[in-house]
C-alpha positions in Angstrom: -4.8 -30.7 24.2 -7.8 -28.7 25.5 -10.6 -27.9 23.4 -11.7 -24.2 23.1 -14.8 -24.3 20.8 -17.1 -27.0 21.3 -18.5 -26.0 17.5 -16.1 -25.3 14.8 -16.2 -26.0 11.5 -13.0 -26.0 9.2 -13.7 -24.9 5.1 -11.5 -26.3 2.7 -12.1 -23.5 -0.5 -12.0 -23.8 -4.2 -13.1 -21.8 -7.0 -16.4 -24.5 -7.5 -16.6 -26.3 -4.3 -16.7 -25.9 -0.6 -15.6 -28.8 1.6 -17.1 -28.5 4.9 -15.8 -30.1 7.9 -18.1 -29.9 11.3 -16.6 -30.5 14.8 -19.0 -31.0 17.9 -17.0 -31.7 20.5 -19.5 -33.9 23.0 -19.5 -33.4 27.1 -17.5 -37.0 27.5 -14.9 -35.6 24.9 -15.8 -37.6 22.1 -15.5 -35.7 18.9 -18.6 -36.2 16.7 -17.6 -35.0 13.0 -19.6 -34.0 9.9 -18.5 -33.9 6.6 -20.1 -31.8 3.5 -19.6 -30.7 0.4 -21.2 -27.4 -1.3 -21.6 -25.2 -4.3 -19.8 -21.8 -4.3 -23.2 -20.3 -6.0 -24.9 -18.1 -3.8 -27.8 -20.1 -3.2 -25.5 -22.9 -2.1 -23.5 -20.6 0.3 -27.3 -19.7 1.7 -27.0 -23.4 2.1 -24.2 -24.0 4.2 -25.3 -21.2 6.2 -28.4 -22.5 7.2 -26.9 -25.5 7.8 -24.4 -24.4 10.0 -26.6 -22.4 12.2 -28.9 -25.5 12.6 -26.2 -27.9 14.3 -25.5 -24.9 16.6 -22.3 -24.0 14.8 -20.3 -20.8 16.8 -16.6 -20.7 14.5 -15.8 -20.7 11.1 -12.5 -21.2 9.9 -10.7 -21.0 6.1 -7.6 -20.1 4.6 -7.2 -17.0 2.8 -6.1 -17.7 -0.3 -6.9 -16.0 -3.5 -10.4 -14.5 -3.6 -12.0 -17.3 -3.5 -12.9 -16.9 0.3 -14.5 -13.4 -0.2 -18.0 -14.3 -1.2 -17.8 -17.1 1.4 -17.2 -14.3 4.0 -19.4 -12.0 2.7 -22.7 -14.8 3.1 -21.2 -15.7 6.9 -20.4 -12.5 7.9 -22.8 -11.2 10.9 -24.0 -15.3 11.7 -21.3 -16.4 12.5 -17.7 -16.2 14.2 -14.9 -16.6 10.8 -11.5 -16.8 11.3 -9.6 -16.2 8.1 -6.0 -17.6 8.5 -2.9 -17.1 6.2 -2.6 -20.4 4.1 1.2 -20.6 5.5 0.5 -21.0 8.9 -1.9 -24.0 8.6 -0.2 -26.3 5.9 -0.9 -29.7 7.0 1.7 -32.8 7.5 2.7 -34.1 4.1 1.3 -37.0 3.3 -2.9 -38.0 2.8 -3.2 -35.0 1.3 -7.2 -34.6 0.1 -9.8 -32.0 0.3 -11.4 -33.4 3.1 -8.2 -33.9 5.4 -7.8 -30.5 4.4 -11.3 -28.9 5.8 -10.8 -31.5 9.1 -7.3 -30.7 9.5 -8.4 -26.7 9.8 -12.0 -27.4 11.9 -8.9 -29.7 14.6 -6.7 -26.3 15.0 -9.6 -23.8 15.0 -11.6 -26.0 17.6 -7.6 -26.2 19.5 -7.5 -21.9 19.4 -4.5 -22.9 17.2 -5.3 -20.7 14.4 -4.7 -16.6 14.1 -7.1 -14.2 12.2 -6.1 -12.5 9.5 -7.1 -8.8 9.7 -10.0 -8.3 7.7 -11.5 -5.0 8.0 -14.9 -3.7 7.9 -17.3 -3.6 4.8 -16.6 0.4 4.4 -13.1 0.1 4.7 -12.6 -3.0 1.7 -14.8 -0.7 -0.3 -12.9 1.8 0.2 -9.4 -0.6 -0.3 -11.0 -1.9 -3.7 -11.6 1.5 -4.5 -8.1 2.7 -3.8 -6.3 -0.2 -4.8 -8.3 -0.1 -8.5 -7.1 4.0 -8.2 -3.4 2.3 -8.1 -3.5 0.1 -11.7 -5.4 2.8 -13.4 -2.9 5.3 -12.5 -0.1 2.7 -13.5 -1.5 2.1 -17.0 -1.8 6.0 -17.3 1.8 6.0 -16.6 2.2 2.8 -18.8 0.1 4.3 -22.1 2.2 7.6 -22.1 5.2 5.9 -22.2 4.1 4.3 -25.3 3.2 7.3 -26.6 6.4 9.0 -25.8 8.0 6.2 -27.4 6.0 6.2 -30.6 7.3 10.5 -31.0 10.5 9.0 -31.0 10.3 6.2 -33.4 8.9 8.7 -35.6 11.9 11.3 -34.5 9.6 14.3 -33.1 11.6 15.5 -30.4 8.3 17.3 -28.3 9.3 15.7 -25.3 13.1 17.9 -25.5 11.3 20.9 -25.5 8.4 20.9 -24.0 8.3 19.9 -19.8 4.5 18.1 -20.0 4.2 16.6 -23.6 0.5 15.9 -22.1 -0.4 19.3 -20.9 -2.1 21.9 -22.9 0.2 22.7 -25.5 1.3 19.6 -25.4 -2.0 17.9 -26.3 -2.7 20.4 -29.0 0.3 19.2 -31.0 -0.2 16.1 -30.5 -3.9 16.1 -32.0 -2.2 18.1 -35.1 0.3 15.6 -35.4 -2.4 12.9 -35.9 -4.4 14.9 -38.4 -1.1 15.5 -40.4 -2.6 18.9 -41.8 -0.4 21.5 -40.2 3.3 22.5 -40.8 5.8 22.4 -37.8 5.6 26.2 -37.8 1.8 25.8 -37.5 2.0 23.5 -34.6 4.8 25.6 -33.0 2.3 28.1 -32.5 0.0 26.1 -30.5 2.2 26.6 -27.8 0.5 28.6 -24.6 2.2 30.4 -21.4 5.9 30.3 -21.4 6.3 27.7 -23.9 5.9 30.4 -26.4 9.0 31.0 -25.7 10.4 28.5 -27.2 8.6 28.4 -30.8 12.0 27.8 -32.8 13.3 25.1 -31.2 9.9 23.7 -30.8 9.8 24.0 -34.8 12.7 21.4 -34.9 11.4 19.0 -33.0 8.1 18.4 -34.9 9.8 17.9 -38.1 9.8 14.2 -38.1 9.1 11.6 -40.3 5.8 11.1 -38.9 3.7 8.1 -41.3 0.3 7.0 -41.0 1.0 4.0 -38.8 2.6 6.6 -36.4 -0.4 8.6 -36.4 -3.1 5.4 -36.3 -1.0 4.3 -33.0 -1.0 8.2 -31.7 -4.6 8.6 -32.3 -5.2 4.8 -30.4 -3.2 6.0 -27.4 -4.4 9.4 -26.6 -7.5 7.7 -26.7 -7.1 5.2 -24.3 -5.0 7.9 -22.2 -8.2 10.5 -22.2 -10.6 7.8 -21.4 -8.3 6.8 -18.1 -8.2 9.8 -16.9 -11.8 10.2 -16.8 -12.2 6.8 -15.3 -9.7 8.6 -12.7 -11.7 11.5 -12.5 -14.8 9.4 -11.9 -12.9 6.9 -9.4 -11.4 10.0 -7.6 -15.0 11.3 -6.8 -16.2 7.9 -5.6 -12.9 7.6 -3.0 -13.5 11.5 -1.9 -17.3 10.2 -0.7 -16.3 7.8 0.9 -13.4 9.2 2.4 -16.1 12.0 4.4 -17.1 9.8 7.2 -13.4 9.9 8.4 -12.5 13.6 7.5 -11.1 13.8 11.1 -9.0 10.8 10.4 -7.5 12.3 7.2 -6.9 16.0 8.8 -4.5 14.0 11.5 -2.9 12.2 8.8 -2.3 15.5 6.0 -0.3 17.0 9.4 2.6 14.2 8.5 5.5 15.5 6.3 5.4 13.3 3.0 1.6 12.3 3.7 -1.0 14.0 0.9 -4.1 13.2 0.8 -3.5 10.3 -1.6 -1.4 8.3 0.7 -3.9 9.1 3.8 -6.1 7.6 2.1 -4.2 4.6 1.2 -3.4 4.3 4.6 -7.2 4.4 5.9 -8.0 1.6 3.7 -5.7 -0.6 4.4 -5.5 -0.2 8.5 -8.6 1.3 9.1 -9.2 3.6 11.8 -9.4 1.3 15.0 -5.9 0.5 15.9 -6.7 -1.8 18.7 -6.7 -4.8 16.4 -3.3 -5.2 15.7 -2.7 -5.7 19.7 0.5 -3.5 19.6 2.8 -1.4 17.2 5.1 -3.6 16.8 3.3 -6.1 15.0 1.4 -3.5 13.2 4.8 -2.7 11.6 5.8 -6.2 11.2 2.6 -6.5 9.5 2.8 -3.6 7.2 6.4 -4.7 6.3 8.7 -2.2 7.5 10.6 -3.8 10.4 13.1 -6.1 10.5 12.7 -9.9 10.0 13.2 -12.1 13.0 15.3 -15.5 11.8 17.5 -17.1 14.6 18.5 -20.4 15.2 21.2 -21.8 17.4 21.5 -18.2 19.1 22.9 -17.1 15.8 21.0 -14.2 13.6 20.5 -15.6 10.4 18.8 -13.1 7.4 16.9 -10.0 8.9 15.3 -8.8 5.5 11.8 -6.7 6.0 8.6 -9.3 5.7 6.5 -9.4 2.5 3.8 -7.2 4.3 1.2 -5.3 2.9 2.8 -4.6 -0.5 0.0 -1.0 -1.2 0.5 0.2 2.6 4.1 -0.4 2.6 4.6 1.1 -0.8 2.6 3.9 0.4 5.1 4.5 3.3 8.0 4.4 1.5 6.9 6.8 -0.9 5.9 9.0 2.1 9.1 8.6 3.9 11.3 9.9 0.5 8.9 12.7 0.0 9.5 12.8 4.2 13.1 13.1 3.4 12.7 16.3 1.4 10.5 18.2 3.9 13.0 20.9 5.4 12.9 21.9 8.9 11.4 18.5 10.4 12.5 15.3 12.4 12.2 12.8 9.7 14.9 14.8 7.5 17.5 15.2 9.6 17.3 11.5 11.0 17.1 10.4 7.1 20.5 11.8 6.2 21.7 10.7 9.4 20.5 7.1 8.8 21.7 7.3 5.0 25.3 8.2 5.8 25.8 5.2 8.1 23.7 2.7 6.7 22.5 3.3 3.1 19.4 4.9 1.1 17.2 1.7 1.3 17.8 1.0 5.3 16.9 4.6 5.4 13.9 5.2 3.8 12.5 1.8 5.1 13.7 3.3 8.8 11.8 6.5 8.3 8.8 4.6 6.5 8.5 2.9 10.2 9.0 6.1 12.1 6.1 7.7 9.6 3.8 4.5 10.7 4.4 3.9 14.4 3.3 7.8 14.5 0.2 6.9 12.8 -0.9 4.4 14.7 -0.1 6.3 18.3 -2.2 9.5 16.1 -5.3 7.1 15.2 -5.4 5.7 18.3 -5.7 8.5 20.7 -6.8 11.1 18.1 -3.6 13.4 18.9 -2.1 15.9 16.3 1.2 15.1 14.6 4.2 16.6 17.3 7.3 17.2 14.9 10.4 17.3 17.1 12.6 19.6 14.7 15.4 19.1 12.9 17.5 19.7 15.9 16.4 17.3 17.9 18.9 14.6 17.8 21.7 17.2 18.1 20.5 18.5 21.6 19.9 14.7 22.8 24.1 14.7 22.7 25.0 18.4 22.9 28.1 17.5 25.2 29.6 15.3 22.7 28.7 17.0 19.7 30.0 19.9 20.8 33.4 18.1 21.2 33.5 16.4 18.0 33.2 19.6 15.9 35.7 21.3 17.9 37.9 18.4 17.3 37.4 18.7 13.5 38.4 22.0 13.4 41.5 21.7 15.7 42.5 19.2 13.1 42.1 21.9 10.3 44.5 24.1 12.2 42.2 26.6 14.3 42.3 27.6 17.5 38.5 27.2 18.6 37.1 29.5 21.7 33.5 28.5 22.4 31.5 31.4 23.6 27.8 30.7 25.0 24.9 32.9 23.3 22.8 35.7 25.5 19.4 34.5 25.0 17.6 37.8 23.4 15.4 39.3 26.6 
């Protein structure tokens, strides 16, 4: 098998040690190989660094499991060439399994071009993806500590959440601190009500009498706590993302032009594709790597399971969540081929359907900078006007009428 890089070295990772393995593939073919073993603490990284660049070292190769690899990447970034593989496309053949066949078995395929890059995006964009991805889990345990608190009103039988729409808005929050100091009536905290929930002041009296006892009202108190200090985390978080997010403004105006996109999801999507769209090689496998196309499993000439890929589990979630909020937007393309798609094939085909639509248009929009082109909602009618026409004077034959087609004047 031919050799591609005369100087590769293959790293076997753990959390406390680095097994190195150094090819040097000589002029006569011979394969000289070094073997070393490091520290993960910076100053041992340094190490390996150096060391590398002094045998003349070009590739680096590791698999990308865990985070583990991250700080690695971080000290070789810039020196040198790093290949960061997925873990499932280099398992070795069973048997003699150790750490160093490991790192010599990886150092053999990168030196063979046998191993494929992960996509690893710049350092602005992963600060940017921490960012965004640490935006997802706070909002999640948000979500998470007012469901605790909702279920806390009801263990002590204060029906707030009947009445009022947002238990956490202004009103809502004003009762609630009431209900933890215990010192007002239910006709007292009724009137805390602001805007249109004023309206409803008697049957807002009901539900706050409850049988509300002090370990209700330690548990409230913890809650709301803990839900007031994540949102300011939020707050503070959101700030961070929004300077960050300035150096692609232009990016993010393309992207808000999608039906379903926000500001929120562009953002998502910018950290986890970036802006250059050239590394994926092609659509196709940016979908296949984002998760929204159809597996490819055939053996024998026979289809076996075509279930999506695993995929990027915060882009494709992003999507998805786009392409239902997509499927809601009156008036546009994506709609009408939602419903179409849902009829004949399902709600979940759907939504994953237009979820692909929604990304092969952002990677054609990030790649030559074009504004979003929305065909209508009548665009899939006039691709078969001849035999859409038929059908639905079919239909209505059946019914019983007699249908006469006359062609509208255009208006001059």
């Amino acid at each position: 098998m031919q050799t591609l890089i005369e100087r590769g070295c293959g790293l076997d990772v753990h959390q406390a040690t680095v097994v190195a393995c150094l090819l040097i593939v000589r002029k006569d073919g011979k394969v000289q190989k070094e073997m070393r073993t490091f520290g993960t603490a910076t100053r041992e990284l340094v190490g390996l660094r150096a060391w590398l660049l002094s045998e003349g070292c070009t590739h680096v190769a590791m698999e990308s499991t865990g985070v583990y690899w991250k700080p690695i990447y971080a000290i070789l970034e810039g020196a040198l060439e790093i290949v960061v593989a997925n873990a499932q496309h280099i398992k070795k053949v069973p048997g003699r399994k150790t750490d160093v066949k490991d790192a010599e078995w990886i150092a053999d395929l990168l030196c063979h071009g046998l191993l494929r890059s992960s996509f690893v995006p710049p350092k602005p964009i992963r600060e940017l993806r921490d960012l965004m991805r640490y935006r997802r889990k706070l909002v999640e345990s948000q979500a998470a500590e007012r469901n605790r608190l909702l279920k806390v009103l009801e263990t002590a039988n204060i029906k707030l959440a009947n009445v009022a729409t947002d238990v956490f808005g202004m009103s809502g929050r004003l009762m609630l601190r009431a209900l933890i100091e215990g010192k007002a009536t239910p006709q007292e905290m009724a009137e805390l009500a602001k805007g249109l929930l004023r309206k409803k002041i008697p049957e807002l009296q009901l539900a706050l009498e409850g049988k509300l006892e002090e370990h209700h009202r330690f548990l409230l108190e913890l809650q709301l706590q803990r839900l007031e200090a994540a949102e300011k985390d939020l707050a503070a978080l959101e700030q961070r993302i929004r300077q960050k997010l300035e150096p692609y403004a232009a990016q993010l105006a393309l992207l808000d032009e999608i039906p379903g996109v926000d500001w929120t999801l562009a953002a998502v999507i910018i950290a986890e594709l970036g802006v250059d769209m050239s590394v994926f090689g092609s659509v196709s496998q940016l979908a296949s790597w984002a998760g929204v196309c159809p597996g490819n499993n055939e053996s024998a000439g026979k289809r076996k399971s075509s279930r999506i890929p695993s995929g990027n589990v915060y882009l494709k979630s992003g999507l998805v969540e786009a392409a239902n909020a997509a499927g809601r937007a009156k008036g546009t393309y994506l709609r009408d081929k939602f419903f179409r798609l849902k009829a004949r094939r399902g709600y979940k085909r759907a939504v994953v359907a237009i979820a692909h639509k929604i990304l092969v248009a952002i990677y054609h929009m990030l790649s030559q900078q074009v504004s979003y082109n929305d065909l209508g909602d009548l665009y899939l009618d006039k691709l078969n006007k001849n035999h859409l026409t038929r059908n639905l004077v079919h239909r209505l034959e059946r019914l019983g009428y007699a249908v006469t087609l006359t062609l509208q004047q255009k208006a001059a």
